[in-house]
C-alpha positions as CSV (number, residue, x, y, z in Angstrom):
1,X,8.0,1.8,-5.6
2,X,8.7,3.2,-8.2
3,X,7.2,6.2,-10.8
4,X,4.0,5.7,-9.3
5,X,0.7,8.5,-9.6
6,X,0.6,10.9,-6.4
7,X,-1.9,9.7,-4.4
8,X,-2.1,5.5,-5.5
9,X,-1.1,2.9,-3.1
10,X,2.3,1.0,-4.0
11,X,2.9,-1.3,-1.6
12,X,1.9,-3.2,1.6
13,X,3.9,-4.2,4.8
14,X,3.2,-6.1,7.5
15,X,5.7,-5.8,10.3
16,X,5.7,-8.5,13.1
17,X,8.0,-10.2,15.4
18,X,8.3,-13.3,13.8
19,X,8.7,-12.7,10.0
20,X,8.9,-16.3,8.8
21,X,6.3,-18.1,10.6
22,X,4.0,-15.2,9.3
23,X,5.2,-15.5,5.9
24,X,4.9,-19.5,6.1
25,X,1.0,-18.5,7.2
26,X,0.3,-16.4,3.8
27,X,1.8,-19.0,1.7
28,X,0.0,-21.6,3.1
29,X,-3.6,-19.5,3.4
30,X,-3.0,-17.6,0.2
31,X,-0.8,-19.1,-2.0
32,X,1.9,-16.0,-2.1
33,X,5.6,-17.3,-2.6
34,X,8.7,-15.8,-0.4
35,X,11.5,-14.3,-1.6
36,X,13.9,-13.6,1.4
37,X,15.7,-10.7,1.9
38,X,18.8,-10.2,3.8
39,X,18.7,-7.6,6.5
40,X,21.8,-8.5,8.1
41,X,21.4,-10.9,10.5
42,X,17.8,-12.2,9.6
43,X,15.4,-12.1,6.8
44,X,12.6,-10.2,5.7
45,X,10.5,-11.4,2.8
46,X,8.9,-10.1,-0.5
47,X,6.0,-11.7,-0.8
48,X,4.9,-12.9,-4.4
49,X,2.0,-14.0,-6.9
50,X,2.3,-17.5,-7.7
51,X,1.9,-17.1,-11.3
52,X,4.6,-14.7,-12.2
53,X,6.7,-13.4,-9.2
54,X,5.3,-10.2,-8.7
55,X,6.3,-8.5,-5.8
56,X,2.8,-7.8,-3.7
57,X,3.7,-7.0,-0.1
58,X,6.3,-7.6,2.3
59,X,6.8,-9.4,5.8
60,X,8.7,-8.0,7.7
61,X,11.0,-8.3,11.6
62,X,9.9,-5.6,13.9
63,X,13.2,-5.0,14.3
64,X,16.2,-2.2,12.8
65,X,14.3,0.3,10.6
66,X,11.1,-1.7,11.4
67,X,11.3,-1.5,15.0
68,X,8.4,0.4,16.6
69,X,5.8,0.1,13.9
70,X,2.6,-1.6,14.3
71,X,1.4,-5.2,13.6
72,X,-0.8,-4.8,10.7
73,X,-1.2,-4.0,7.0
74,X,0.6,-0.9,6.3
75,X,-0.2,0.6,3.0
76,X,2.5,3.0,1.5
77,X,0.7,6.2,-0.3
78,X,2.5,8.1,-2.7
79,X,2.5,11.8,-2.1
80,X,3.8,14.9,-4.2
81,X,6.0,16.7,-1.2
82,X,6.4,14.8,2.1
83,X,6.9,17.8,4.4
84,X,4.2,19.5,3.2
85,X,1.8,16.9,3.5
86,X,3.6,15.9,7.3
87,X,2.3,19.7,7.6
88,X,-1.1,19.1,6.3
89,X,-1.3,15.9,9.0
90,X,-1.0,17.8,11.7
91,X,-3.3,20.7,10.4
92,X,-6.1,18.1,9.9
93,X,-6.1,16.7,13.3
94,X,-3.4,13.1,12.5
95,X,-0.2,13.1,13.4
96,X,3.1,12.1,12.5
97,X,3.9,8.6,14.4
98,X,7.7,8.4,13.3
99,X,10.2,11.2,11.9
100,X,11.2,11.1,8.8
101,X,13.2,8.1,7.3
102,X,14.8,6.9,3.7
103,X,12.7,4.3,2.2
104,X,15.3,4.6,-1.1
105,X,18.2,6.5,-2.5
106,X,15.4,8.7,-4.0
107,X,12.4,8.3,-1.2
108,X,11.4,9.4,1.9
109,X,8.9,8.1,4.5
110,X,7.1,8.7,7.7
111,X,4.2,6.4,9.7
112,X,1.4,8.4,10.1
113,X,-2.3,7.9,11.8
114,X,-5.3,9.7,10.6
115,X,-7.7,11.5,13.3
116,X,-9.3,8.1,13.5
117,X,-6.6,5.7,14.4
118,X,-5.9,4.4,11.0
119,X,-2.4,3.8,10.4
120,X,-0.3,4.3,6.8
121,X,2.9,5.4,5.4
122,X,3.2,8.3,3.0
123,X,6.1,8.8,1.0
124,X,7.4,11.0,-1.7
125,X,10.3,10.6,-4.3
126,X,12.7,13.5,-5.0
127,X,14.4,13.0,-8.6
């Protein structure tokens, strides 16, 4: 996630409790490839065109940093300042569904859900 325009979506997770059989289903259904990743003791997966290994989404344990989060599509949404728009979440009737975490050396995220229910992750980059 890098360089990215404010506002554009950069990324998809799905977070579930069995990582691999979910990323054997999207192979299978769609025709995405794996790569795994290590997170210690178990793998998540970059999941990837079959045509030139792009990176497309990720499959992931709902477990360490993962733990907690929802079982569906998360899209990550680039924003300009991440505090201010946590600020503007709660002004506008969402809130903030985890604090504050390190997506990178440069990035920080938080869960949020809209005043409808809809869940996403918004993330800035500082450098």
């Amino acid at each position: 996630m890098s360089k990215a325009e404010v506002g554009s979506i950069t990324w998809r997770d799905l977070t579930v409790d069995n990582a691999s059989n979910v990323a054997s289903f999207y192979r299978s259904v769609v025709g995405w490839r794996s790569l795994p990743i290590s997170m210690g003791d178990y793998d998540d997966y970059v999941m990837q065109t079959p045509s030139d290994d792009s990176g497309v989404a990720g499959i992931c344990h709902a477990k360490g940093p993962n733990a907690g989060l929802p079982a569906q599509w998360l899209m990550y949404v680039k924003v300009a300042n991440l505090d201010e728009s946590l600020k503007q979440v709660t002004i506008q009737g969402g809130k903030a569904l985890t604090e504050v975490k390190k997506l990178s050396d440069i990035s920080n995220y938080a869960v949020i859900e809209d005043p409808a229910g809809a869940v996403c992750v918004i993330y800035d980059e500082q450098g």
